[in-house]
C-alpha positions as CSV (number, residue, x, y, z in Angstrom):
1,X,-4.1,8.2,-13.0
2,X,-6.1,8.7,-16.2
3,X,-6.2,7.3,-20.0
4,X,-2.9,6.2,-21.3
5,X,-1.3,6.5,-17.4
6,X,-3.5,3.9,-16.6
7,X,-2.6,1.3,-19.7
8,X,1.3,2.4,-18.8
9,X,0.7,1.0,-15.3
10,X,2.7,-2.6,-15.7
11,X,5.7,-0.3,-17.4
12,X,5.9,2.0,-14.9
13,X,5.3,-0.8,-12.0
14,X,8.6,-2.5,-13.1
15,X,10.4,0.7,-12.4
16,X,9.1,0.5,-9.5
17,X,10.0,-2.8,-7.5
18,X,13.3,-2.6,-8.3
19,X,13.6,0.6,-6.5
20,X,11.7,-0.7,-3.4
21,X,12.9,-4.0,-3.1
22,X,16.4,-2.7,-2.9
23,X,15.1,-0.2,-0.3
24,X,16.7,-1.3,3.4
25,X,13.6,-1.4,5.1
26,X,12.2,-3.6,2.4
27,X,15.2,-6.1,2.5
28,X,15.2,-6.2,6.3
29,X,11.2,-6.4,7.0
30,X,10.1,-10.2,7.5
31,X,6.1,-9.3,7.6
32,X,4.4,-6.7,5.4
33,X,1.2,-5.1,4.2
34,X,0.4,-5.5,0.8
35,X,-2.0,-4.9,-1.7
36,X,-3.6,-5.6,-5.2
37,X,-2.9,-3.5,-7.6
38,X,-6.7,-1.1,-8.7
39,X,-6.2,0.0,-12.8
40,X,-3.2,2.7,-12.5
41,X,-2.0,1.5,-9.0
42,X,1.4,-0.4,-9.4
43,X,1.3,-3.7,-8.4
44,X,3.8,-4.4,-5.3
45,X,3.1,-8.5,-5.7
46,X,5.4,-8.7,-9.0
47,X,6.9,-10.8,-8.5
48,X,5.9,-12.4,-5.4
49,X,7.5,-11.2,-2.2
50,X,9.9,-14.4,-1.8
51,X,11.2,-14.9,2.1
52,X,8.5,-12.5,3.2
53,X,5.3,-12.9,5.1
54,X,2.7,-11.4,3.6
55,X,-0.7,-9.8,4.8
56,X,-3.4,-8.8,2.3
57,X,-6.2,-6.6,3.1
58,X,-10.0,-8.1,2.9
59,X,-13.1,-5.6,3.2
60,X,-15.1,-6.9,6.1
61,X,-18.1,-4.6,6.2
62,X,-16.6,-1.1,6.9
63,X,-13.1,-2.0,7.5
64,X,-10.3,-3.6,6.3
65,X,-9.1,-6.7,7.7
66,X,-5.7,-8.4,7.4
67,X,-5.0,-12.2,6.5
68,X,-1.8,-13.6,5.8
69,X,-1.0,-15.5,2.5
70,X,1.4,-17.3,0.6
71,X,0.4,-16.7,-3.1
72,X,-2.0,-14.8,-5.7
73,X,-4.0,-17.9,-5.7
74,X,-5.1,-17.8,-2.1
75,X,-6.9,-14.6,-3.3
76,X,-10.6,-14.6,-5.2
77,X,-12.3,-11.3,-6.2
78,X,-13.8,-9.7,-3.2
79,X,-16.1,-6.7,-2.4
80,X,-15.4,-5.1,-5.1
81,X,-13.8,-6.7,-7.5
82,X,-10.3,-6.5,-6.1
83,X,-8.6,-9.8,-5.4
84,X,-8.5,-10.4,-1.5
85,X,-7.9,-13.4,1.0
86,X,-10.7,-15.6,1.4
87,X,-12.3,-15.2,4.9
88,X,-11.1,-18.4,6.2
89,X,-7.0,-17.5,5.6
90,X,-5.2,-16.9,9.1
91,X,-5.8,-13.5,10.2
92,X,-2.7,-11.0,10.3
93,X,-3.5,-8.7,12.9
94,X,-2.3,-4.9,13.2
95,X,1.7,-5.5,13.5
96,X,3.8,-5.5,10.7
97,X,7.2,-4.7,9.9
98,X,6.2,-2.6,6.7
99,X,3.0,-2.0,5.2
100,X,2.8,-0.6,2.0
101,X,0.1,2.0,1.6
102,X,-2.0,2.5,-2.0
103,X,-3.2,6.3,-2.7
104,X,-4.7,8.4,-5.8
105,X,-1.7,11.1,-4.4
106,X,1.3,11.5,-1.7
107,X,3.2,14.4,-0.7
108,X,6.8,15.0,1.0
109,X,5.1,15.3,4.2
110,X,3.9,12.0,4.2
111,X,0.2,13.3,3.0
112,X,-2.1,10.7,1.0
113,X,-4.8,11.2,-0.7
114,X,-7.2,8.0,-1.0
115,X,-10.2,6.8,-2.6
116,X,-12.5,8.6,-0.1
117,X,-14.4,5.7,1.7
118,X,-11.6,5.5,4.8
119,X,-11.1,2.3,4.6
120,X,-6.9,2.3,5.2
121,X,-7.7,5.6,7.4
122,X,-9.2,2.8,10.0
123,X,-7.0,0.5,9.5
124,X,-3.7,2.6,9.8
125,X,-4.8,4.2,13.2
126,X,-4.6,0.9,14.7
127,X,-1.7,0.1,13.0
128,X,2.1,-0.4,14.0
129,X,4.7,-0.6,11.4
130,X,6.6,1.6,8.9
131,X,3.8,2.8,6.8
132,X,5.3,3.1,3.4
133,X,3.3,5.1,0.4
134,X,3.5,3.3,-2.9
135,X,3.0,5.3,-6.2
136,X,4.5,6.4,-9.5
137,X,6.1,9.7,-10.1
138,X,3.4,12.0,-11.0
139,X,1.4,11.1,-7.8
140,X,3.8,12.6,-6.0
141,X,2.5,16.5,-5.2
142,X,3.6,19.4,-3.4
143,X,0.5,19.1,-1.2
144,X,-2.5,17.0,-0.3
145,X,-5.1,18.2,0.9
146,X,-5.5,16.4,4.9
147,X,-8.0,16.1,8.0
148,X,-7.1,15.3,11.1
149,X,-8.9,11.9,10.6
150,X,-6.3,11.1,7.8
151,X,-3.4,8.6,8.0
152,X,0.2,9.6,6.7
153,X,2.9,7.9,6.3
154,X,6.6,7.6,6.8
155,X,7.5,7.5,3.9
156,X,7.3,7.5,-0.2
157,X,8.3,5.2,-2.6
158,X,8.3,6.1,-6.6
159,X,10.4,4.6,-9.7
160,X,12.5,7.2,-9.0
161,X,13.2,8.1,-5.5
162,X,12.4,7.0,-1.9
163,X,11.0,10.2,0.2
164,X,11.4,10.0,4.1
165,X,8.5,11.8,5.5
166,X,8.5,13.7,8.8
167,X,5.3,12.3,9.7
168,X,2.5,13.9,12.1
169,X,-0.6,12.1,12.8
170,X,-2.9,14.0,15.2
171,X,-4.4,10.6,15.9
């Protein structure tokens, strides 16, 4: 998401959590996967996931690690620049009920299409859960481009719609 996308990112993320908060799997998941929002991402932390426990991703040389948390403050600017746990929070493991994936694109076919550096790819083969994509409507394509190395997910969620992905890892 380029230019004005980007600066329509908080608009277009409130069209958003209403759609996936009143998604079953949403209501009825006690422990997710979440992450901060990168410009033109939509933020899945407003407002805070009340009655949920929540796991936020921390780069730990060339992987992501998981800690729990309880609020935005337990989070200082990490690696980059993105707001993660401090290394001391409780770590999370790899089970979950949901975990909500971030991605530059998504297709039906449960596809993604990430920044290029693996990072979730790691993390999501050793992952169990429902892995749920998270974008806004124009990230949604007819086709991403995928190796066998790359994680899909189950499924989609936009402002408008929830896609159900027939997923097929060849991990």
């Amino acid at each position: 998401m380029h230019g004005l996308a980007r600066h329509r990112a908080p608009v277009l993320s409130a069209g958003l959590a209403p759609r996936l908060r009143s998604w079953t799997v949403w209501q009825t998941a006690f422990s997710l996967c979440a992450f901060c929002a990168l410009p033109g991402e939509p933020d899945v932390l407003t407002p805070w996931p009340e009655g949920k426990r929540v796991a936020m991703p921390r780069v730990e040389g060339d992987d992501l690690k998981f800690h729990w948390v309880t609020c935005r403050e337990e989070l200082a600017p990490g690696k980059f620049g993105i707001p993660e746990p401090r290394a001391t929070a409780p770590p999370a493991g790899f089970s979950f009920d949901l975990i909500l994936v971030p991605g530059m694109a998504f297709d039906h076919k449960g596809g993604r299409l990430g920044r290029g550096r693996g990072y979730y790819d790691r993390f999501l083969a050793a992952a169990n859960g429902l892995l749920a994509g998270v974008c806004f409507d124009d990230q949604l394509v007819s086709e991403v481009p995928c190796e066998p190395h790359d994680a899909r997910v189950d499924a989609v969620v936009t402002p408008s719609e929830i896609v159900l992905c027939a997923r097929k890892n060849t991990r």
